[in-house]
C-alpha positions as CSV (number, residue, x, y, z in Angstrom):
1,X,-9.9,7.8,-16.3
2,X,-6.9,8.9,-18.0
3,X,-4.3,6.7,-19.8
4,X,-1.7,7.1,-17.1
5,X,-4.2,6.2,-14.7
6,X,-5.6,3.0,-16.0
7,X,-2.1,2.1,-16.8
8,X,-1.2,2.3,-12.9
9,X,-4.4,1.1,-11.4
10,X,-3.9,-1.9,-13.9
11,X,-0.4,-2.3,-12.8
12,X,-0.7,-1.9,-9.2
13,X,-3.7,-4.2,-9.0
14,X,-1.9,-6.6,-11.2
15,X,1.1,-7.0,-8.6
16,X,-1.8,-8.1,-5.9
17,X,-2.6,-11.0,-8.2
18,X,1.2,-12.0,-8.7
19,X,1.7,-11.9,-4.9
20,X,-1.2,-14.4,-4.8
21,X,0.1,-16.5,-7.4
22,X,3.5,-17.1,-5.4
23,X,1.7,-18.0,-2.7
24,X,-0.9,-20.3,-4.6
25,X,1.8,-21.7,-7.2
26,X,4.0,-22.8,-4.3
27,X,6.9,-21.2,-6.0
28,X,9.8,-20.9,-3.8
29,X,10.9,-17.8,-2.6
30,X,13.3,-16.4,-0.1
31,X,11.9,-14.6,3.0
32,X,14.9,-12.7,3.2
33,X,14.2,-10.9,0.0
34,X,10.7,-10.5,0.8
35,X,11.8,-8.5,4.3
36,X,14.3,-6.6,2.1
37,X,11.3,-5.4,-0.4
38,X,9.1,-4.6,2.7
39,X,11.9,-2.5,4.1
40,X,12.6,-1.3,0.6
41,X,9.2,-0.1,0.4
42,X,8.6,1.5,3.6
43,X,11.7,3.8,3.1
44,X,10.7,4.7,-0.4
45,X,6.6,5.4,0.7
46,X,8.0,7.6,4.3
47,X,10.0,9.9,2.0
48,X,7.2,10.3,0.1
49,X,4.6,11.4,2.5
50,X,7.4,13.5,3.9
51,X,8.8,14.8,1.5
52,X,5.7,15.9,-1.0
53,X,2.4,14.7,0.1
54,X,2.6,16.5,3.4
55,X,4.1,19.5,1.7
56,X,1.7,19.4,-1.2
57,X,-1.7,19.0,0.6
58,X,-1.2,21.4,3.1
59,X,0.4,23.8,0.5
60,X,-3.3,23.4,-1.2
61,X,-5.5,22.9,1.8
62,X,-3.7,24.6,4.5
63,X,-4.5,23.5,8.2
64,X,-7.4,21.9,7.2
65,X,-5.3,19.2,4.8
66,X,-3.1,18.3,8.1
67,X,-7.0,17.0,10.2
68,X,-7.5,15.3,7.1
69,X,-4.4,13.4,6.8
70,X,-4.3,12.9,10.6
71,X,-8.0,11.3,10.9
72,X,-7.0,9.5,7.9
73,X,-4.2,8.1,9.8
74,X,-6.6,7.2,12.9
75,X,-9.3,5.4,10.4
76,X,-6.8,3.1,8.9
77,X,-5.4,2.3,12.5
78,X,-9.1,1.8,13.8
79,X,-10.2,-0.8,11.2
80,X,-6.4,-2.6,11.5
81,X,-7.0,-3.0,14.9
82,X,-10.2,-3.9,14.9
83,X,-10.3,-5.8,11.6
84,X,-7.2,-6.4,10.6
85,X,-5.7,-7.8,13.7
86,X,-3.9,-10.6,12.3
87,X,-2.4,-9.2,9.2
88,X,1.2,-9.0,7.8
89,X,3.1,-8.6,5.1
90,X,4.5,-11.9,5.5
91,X,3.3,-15.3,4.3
92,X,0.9,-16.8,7.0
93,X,2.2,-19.9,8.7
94,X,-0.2,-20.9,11.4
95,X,-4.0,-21.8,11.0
96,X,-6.5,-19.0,11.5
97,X,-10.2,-18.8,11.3
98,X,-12.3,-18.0,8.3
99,X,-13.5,-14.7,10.5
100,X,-9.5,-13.0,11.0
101,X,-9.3,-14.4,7.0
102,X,-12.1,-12.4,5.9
103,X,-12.0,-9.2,8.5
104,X,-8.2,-8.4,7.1
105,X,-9.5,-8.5,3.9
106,X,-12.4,-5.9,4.8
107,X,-9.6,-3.8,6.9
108,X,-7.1,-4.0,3.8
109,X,-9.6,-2.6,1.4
110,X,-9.4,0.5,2.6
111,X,-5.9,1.1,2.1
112,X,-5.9,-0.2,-1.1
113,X,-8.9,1.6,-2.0
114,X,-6.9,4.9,-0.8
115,X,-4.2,3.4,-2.7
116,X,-5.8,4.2,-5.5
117,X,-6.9,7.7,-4.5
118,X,-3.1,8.9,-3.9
119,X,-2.1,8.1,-7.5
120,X,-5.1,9.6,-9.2
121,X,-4.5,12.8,-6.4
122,X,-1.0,13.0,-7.0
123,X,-1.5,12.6,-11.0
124,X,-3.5,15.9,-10.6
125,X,-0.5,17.8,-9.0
126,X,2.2,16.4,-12.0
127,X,2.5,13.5,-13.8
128,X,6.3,13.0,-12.1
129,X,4.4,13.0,-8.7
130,X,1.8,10.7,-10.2
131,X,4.5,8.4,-11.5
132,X,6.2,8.6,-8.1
133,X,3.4,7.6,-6.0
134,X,2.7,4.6,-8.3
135,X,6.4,3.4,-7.8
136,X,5.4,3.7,-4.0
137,X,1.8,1.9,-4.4
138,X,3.7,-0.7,-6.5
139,X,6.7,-1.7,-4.0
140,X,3.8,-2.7,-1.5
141,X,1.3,-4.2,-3.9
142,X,3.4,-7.9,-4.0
143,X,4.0,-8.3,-0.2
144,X,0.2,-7.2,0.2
145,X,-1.1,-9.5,-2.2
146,X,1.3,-12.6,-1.2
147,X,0.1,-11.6,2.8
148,X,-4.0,-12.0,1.8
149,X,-3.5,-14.6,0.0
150,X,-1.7,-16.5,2.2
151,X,-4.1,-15.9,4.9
152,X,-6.9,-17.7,3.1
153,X,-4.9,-20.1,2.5
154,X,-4.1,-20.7,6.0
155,X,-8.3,-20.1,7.3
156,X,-9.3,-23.0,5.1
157,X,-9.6,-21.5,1.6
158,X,-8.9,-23.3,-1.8
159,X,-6.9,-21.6,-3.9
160,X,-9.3,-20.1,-5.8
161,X,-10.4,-18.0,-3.2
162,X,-7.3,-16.6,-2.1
163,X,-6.9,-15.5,-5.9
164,X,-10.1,-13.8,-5.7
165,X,-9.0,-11.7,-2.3
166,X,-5.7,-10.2,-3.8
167,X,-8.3,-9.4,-7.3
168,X,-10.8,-8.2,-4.4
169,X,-7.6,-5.5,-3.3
170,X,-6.3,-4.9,-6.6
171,X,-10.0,-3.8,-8.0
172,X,-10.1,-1.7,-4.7
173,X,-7.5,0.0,-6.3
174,X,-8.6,0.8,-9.6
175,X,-12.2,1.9,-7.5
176,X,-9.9,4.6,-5.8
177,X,-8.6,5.8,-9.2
178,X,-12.0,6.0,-10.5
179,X,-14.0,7.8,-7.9
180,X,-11.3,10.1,-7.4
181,X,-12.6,11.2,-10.8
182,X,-16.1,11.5,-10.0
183,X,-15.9,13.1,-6.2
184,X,-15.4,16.5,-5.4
185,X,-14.7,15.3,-2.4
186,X,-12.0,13.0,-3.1
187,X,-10.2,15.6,-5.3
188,X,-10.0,18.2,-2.9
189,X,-8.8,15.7,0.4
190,X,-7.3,13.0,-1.7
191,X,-3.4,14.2,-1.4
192,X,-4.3,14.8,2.7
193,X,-5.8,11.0,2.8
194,X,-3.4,9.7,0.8
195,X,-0.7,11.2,2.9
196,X,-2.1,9.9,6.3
197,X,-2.9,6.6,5.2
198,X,0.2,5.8,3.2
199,X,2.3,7.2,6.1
200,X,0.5,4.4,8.1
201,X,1.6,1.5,5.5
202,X,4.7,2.6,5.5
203,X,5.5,3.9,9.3
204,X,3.0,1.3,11.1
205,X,2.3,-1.7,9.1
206,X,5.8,-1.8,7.0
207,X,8.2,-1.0,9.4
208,X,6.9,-3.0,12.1
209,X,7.7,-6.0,10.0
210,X,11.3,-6.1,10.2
211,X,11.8,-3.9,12.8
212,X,13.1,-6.7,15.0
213,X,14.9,-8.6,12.3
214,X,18.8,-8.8,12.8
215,X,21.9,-8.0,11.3
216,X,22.6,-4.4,8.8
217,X,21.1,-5.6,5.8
218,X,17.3,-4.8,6.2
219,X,18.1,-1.4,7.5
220,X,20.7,-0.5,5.1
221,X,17.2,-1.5,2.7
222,X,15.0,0.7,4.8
223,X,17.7,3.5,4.1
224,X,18.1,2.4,0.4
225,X,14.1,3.0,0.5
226,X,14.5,6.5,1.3
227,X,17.6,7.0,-1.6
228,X,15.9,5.5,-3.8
229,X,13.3,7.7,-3.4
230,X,15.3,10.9,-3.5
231,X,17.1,10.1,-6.5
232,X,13.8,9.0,-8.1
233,X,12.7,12.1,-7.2
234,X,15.6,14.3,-8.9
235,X,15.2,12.7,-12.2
236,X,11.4,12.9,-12.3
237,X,11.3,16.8,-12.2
């Protein structure tokens, strides 16, 4: 693992762990602000896949990167359905089982397991594309973390518990980084994974979040996302 890498894993698997300590400390904050980072987020991580992962996988796989990224896609829609069901990226207000608890953790491990995967893919291409897809790991790491942790909370768990579940997705994380290292595998379909899954965060777990929401603010965000990324973007190359 290179130095850039453990810094990101570290940092993106530490933002699980502060998610679940706003949920476990009972500090107060505004669920406004988190629907503006969600849409925030799922601007920034569209342009993203759009705009270079697509682009850059097929560039280096051809038509074989697009099956990739699509059955990407369908896996991480298969196990949210199936065992993920329950999950948002919002703090979990009504009593669930131990079983929904523990089946969105299995279902989110994937992602963040890919999670990892994209920024040691994308490192490989440049390190302004590795920094890039960091920035978009990142901006979903808190709401992700806050979500599990709150879940647990909600199914029964002490708090110790729902700490351990946002570690459990954070070290997920840091696994993606490091097996992308070791797998042939990985380093030649990683950008085409990375680009199906992370278009599902964004396009079918983010954006469904707010979708309904009222008023200009949250898609002037979602729009902001997408800037954001673009001018991100021109600085880092």
């Amino acid at each position: 693992m290179t130095s850039a890498e453990l810094l990101y894993a570290t940092a993106a698997a530490g933002a699980n762990v502060l998610g679940a300590i706003a949920v476990i400390s009972r500090t107060r904050w505004s669920l406004r602000a988190l629907d503006l980072i969600v849409s925030l987020a799922a601007g920034f991580l569209i342009s993203i896949v759009v705009l270079d992962l697509f682009p850059e996988a097929i560039g280096r796989g051809g038509s074989r990167a697009a099956f990739v990224a699509l059955g990407a896609y369908l896996l991480v829609h298969l196990t949210q359905h199936t065992l993920g069901r329950h999950f948002h990226f919002g703090e979990e207000t009504h009593e669930v089982s131990k079983v929904v608890s523990v089946s969105a953790l299995i279902g989110l491990l994937l992602h963040t397991f890919v999670d990892g995967v994209a920024v040691a893919s994308s490192l490989r291409v440049s390190a302004s594309l590795g920094a890039l897809m960091f920035v978009a790991v990142l901006l979903h790491k808190f709401p992700e973390g806050l979500a599990i942790s709150s879940l647990f909370l909600a199914a029964g768990a002490g708090r110790s518990r729902a700490l351990l579940a946002a570690v459990a997705l954070g070290a997920a994380t840091v696994l993606g980084v490091l097996l992308t290292d070791e797998f042939e595998m990985l380093q030649t379909n990683g950008l085409a994974i990375a680009a199906g899954v992370t278009m599902y965060v964004g396009a079918s777990n983010l954006v469904p979040e707010f979708q309904a929401k009222r008023g200009w603010a949250i898609p002037l965000s979602f729009v902001c996302g997408c800037g954001l990324y673009l001018v991100a973007r021109s600085l880092a190359r």
